[in-house]
C-alpha positions in Angstrom: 55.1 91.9 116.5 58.9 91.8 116.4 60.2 88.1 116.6 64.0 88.8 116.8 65.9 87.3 119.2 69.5 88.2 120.4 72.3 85.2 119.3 75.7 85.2 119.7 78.3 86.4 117.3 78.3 84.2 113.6 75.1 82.6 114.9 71.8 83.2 113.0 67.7 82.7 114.6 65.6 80.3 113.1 62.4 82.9 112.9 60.2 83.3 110.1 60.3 87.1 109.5 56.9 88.8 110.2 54.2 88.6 107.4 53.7 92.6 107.4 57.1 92.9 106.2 57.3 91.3 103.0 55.2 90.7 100.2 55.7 89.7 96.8 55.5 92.0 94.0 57.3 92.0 90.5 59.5 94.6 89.2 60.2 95.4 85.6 63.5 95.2 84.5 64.1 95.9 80.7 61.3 94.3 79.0 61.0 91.0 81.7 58.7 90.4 84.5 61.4 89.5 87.2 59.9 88.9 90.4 61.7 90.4 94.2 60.8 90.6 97.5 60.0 94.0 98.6 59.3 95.7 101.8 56.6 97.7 103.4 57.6 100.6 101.0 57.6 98.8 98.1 61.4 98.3 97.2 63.3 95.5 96.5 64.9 94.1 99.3 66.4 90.9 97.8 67.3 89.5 94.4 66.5 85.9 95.3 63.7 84.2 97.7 61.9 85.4 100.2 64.5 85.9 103.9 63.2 83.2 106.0 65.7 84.1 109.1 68.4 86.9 109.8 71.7 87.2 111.8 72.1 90.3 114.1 75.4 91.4 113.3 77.4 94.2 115.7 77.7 96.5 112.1 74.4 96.5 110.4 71.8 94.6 113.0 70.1 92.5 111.0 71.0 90.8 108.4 68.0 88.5 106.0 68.8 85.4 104.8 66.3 83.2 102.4 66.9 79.4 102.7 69.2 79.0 99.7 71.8 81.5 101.7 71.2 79.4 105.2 71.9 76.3 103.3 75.5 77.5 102.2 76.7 78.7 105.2 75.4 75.8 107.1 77.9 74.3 104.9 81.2 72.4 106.4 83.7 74.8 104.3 81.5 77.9 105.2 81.5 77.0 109.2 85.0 76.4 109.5 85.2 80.3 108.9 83.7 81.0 112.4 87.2 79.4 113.5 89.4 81.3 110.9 90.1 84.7 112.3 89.5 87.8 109.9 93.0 89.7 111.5 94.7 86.7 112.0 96.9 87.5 115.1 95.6 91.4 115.8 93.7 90.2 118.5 97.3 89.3 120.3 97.6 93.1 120.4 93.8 94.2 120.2 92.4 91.7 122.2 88.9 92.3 120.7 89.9 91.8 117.2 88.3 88.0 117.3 85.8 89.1 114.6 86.0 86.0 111.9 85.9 85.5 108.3 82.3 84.3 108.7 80.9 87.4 110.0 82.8 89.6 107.7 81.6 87.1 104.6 78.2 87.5 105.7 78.5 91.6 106.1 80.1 91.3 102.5 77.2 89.7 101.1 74.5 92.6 103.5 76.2 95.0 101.4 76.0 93.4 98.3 73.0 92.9 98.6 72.2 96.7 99.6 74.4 98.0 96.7 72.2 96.0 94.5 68.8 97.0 96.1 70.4 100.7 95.6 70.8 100.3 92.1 67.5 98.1 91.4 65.5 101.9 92.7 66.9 103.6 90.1 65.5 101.6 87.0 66.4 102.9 83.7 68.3 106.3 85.6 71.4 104.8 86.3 69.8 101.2 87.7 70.3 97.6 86.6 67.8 98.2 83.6 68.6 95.1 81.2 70.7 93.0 83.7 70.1 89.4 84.1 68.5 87.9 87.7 71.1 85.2 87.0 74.1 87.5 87.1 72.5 89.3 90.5 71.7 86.4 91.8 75.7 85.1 91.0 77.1 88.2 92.4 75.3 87.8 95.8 76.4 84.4 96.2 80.0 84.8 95.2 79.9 87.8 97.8 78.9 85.7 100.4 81.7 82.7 99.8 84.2 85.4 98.2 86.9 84.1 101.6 84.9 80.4 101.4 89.0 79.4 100.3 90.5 81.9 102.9 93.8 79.8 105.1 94.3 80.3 108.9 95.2 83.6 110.3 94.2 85.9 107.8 96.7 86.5 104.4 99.9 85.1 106.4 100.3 82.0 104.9 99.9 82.7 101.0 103.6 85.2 101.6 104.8 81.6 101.2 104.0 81.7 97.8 104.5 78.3 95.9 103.5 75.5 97.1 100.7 77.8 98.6 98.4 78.8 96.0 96.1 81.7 96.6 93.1 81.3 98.6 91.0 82.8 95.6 92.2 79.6 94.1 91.2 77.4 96.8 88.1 79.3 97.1 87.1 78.0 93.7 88.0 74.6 94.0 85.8 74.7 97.3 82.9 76.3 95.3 83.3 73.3 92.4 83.8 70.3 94.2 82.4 70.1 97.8 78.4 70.5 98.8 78.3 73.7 98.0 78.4 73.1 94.2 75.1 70.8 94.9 73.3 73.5 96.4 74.4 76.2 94.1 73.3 73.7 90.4 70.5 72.4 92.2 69.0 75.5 94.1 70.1 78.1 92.6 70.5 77.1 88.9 73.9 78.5 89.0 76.9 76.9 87.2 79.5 76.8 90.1 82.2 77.9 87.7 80.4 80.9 87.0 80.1 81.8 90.5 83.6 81.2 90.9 84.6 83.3 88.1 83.9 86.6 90.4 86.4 85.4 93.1 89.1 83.8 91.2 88.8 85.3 87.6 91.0 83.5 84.7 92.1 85.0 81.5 90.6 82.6 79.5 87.0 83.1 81.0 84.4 85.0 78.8 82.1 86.7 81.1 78.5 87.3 80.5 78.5 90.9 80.1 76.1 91.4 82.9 78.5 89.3 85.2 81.8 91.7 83.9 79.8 95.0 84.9 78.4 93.4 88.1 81.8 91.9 89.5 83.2 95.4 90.2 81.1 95.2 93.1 83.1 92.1 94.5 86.3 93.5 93.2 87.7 97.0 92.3 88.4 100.1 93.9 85.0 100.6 96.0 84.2 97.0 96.5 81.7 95.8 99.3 84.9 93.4 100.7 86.6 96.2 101.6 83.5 98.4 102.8 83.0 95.5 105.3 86.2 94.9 106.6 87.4 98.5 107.0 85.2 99.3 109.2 84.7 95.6 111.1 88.4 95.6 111.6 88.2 99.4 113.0 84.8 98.3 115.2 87.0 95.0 116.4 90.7 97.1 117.4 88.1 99.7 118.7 90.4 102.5 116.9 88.7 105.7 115.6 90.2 104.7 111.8 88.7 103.0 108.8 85.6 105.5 109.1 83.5 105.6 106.2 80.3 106.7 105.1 78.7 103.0 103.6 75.3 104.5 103.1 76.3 107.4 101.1 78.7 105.5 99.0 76.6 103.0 98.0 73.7 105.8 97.6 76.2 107.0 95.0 76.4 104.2 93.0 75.1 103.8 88.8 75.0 102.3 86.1 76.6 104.8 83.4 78.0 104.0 80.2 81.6 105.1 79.6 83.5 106.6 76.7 83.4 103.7 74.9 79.9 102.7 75.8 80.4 100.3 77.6 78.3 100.1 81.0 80.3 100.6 84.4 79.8 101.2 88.1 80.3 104.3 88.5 79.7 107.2 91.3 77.5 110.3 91.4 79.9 113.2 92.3 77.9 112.9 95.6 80.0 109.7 96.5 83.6 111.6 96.3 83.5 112.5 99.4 83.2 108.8 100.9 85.0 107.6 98.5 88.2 109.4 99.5 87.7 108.1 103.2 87.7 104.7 102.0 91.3 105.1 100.3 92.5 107.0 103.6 90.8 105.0 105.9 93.3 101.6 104.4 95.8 103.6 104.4 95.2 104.4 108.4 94.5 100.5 109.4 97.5 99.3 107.1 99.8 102.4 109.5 98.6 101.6 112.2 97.0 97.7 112.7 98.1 95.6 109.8 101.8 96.3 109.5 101.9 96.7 113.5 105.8 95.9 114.0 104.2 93.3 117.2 101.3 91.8 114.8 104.3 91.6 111.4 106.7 89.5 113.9 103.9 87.0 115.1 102.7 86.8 111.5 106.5 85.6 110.1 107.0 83.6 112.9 104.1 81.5 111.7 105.4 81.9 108.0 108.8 80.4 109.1 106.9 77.5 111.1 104.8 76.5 108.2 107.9 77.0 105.9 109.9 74.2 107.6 106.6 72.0 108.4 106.4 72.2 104.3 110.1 72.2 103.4 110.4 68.8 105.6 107.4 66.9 104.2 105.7 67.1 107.6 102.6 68.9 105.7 101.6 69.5 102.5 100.0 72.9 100.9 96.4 70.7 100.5 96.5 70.0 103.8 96.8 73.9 105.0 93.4 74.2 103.4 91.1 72.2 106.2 92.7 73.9 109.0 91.4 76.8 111.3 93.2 78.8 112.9 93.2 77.0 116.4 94.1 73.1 114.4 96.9 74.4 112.4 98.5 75.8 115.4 98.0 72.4 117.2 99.5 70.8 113.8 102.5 72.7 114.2 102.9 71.6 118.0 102.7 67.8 117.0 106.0 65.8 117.6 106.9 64.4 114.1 106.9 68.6 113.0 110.4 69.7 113.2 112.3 71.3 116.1 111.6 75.1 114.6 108.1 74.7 113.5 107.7 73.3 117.6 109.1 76.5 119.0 107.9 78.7 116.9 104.2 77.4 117.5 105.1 77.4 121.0 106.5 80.8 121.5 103.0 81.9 119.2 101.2 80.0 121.6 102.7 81.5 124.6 102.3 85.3 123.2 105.9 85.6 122.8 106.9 87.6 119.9 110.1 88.2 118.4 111.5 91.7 118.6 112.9 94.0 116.4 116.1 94.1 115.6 116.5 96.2 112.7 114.1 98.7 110.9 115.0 99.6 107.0 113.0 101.7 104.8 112.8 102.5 101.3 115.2 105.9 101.6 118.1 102.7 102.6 118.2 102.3 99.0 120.2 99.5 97.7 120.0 97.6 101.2 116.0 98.1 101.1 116.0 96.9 97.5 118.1 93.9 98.0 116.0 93.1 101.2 112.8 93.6 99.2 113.7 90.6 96.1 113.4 88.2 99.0 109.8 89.0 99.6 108.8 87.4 96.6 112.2 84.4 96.7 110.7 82.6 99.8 112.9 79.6 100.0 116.4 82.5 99.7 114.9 84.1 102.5 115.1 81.3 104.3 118.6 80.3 103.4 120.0 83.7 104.2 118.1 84.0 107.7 119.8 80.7 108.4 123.1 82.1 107.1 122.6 85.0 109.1 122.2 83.1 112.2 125.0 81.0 111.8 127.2 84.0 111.3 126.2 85.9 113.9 126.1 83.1 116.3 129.9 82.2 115.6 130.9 86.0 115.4 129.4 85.9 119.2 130.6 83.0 120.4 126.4 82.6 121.4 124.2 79.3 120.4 121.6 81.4 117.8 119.0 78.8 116.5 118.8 78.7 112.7 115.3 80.3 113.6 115.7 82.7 115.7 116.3 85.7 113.5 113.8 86.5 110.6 113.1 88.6 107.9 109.7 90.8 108.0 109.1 92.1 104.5 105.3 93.5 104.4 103.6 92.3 100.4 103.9 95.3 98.6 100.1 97.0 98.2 98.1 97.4 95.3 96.7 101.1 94.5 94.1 101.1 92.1 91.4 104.2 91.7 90.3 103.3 88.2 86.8 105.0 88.8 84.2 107.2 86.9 82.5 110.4 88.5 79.2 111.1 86.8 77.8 114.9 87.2 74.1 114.8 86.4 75.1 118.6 86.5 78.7 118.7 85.9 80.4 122.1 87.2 81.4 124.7 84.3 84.5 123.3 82.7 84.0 119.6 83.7 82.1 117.3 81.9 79.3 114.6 82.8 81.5 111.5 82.9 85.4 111.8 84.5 88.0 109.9 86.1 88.7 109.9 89.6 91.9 111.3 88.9 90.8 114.4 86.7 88.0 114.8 89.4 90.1 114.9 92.3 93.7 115.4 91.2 94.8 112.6 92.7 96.4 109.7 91.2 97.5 106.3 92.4 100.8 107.4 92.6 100.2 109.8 95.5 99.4 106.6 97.9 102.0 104.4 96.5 104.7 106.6 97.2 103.2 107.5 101.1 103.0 103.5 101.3 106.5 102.9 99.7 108.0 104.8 102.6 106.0 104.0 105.8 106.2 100.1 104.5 109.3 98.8 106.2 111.5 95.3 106.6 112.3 94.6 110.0 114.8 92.6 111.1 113.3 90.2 114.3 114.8 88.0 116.5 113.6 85.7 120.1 113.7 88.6 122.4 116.6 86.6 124.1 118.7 87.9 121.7 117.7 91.7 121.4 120.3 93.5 124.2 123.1 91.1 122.1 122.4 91.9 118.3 121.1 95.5 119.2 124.3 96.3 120.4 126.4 94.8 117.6 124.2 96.6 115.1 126.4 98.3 113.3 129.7 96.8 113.6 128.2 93.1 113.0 125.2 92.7 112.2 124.8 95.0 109.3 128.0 94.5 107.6 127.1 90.5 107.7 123.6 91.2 106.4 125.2 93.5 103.7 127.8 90.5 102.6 125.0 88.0 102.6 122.6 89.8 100.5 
């Protein structure tokens, strides 16, 4: 008898899953007795209790939950992600981007938990032979509050840099402090330090070595973040990019000792294939969604806003942390903010973007360089837009607010592909165990420099101002950038 019901987006039914699902059963796992619930065909379906309830999710239909999981996201920090948008302002161009950090946390923690029931078939070929329930059980939950720190409208608010700390940071302190350190020490027998050691690691920590081999999962260069989120963000802008093949790669996956002996994730020469959409896939949704030149100037605008907010006392970095996406906006509109953080709020309110003004790329050289430095100088950035406006303003005899003309300089992208093939049969003059790069012949380089130069700064301004600065482009405005930098 199927007991499912259909609930809205984020929200999860309150069924008991049927009785000819599930059973208990114990698998061996190096020389322990460890018990998991399997299914119907005998294989391990979860690392932890047995799923009382699931979520239907628009990727992977049903998702199970036990009651330790339903406890944590019924959690205050854990609900406030259903308000915190996973793209941030995407859906002002895609309008049904509105997918939200909850749903992607809990598709996170789906394939987690999939990756794990993957490499719990295999046993002692390639499987989890030896490694500890508690580390399992400490990856699953740090997969599913891996954004529990995440700030309003997706990654736009840590450019600040200080004051802002990241959110992995945030993410920890939320893990240590608030309920969901209760639940975690009292239900889970977890340490909530150690579960926030996979989201926010430190130099100093010494991981368990179970928890070091099973946190590539959560972070590297096939994680299950980014195997949810590639393909939610696609499924949400309804854009045929971000395609990749979830089952297979995670079909892929073992447990392989390296040259050194030392155990690592690694993927069966069957998981190449995937694997290479996965690094093309970002690459498509960073070309084409997430440095959008309409999305970038909404996302800076907000930037500048909080900036002053900050810069003027009206708002402190702690206080960013509590907000949604929806309350920080309304923050921003209050009357004691100052005059720019108003308008800028307003205008992002309203749906009015800045335009561009000015596109440079890398092949600029020394302006693109000098533009660049400010990315990671946020308070200089500041001062010279203000400069800049000032200038410009006077040169044209026009009233420019000190606001009105930013800089967008897109983070600068990591490109990491520090992973081993393993060739139960490895072709004549290969060996069992390789790198990606001697596998494939491609190395991280070959994405950095096609991201170097479609990465560019833009120059945006209230669209007031475009026909004015547009046409003094080259005998103003750049020659007062250039002085100013």
């Amino acid at each position: 008898m199927d007991t499912r019901t259909e609930r809205s987006k984020g929200a999860h039914s309150k069924h008991q899953m049927p009785e000819t699902e599930l059973s208990a059963d114990t698998v061996v796992v190096g020389a322990e007795m460890r018990q998991f619930w399997v299914d119907a065909e005998n294989l391990p379906l979860l690392p932890d209790m047995r799923p009382t309830s699931t979520v239907r999710d628009s990727l992977y239909e049903l998702i199970p939950l036990g009651p330790r999981e339903e406890k944590l996201i019924s959690t205050q920090p854990f609900l406030r992600l259903q308000q915190v948008k996973q793209l941030g302002f995407v859906y002002r161009v895609w309008p049904g981007a509105t997918h939200t950090r909850y749903e992607h946390s809990l598709g996170s923690y789906h394939l987690a938990v999939r990756a794990l029931r993957a490499l719990l078939q295999r046993g002692e070929a390639g499987g989890l032979d030896g490694v500890s329930v508690k580390s399992i059980q400490a990856l699953v939950v740090a997969t599913l509050l891996h954004d529990i720190g995440h700030y309003p409208y997706s990654h736009t608010i840590e450019e600040l840099g200080h004051p802002i700390v990241r959110h992995e940071q945030v993410g920890r302190s939320i893990i240590e402090k608030s309920e969901i350190a209760t639940i975690l020490e009292r239900d889970y027998q977890l340490a909530p330090d150690r579960v926030a050691n996979f989201i926010d690691p430190q130099k100093s920590t010494r991981w368990p070595e179970d928890d070091a081999l099973l946190s590539h999962l959560l972070s590297g260069a096939l994680d299950v973040d980014k195997l949810d989120y590639l393909p939610r963000d696609a499924r949400g802008c309804n854009v045929p990019y971000g395609g990749v093949d979830v089952s297979r790669l995670l079909g892929a996956l073992r447990v392989h000792p390296d040259v050194r002996g030392q155990r690592q994730i690694v993927v069966t020469h069957k998981g190449i294939s995937p694997l290479h959409s996965l690094l093309h896939a970002r690459q498509e949704m960073f070309d084409n969604i997430y440095w959008h030149h309409t999305i970038r100037a909404l996302q800076i605008m907000l930037v500048r806003a909080v900036q002053d907010a900050l810069t003027e006392g009206n708002i402190t970095a702690e206080q960013l942390v509590g907000h949604d996406d929806e309350s920080l906006l309304m923050a921003l509109l209050e009357p004691q903010m100052p005059a720019s953080s108003r308008a800028l709020a307003e205008a992002l309110k309203l749906r009015r973007p800045y335009k561009e003004i000015l596109e440079v790329s890398r092949l600029a050289g020394r302006l693109f360089h000098r533009l660049e430095a400010l990315f990671w100088d946020a308070e200089r950035r500041r001062r010279i837009e203000k400069a800049l406006t000032a200038e410009l303003a006077s040169a044209l005899n026009t009233e420019i607010a000190d606001y009105e003309i930013l800089f967008d300089i897109p983070r600068p992208e990591k490109w990491e592909m520090n992973v081993w093939i393993w060739f139960e049969q490895p072709p004549v003059g290969m060996e069992t165990l390789m790198p990606w790069v001697e596998v494939t012949g491609l190395q991280p380089d070959d994405l950095a420099r096609y991201e170097q130069h479609q990465r560019r700064i833009r120059l945006v301004a209230a669209e007031r101002l475009r026909p004015l600065l547009l046409e003094h482009k080259d005998d103003l405005l750049l020659p007062t950038l250039d002085q100013l930098l």
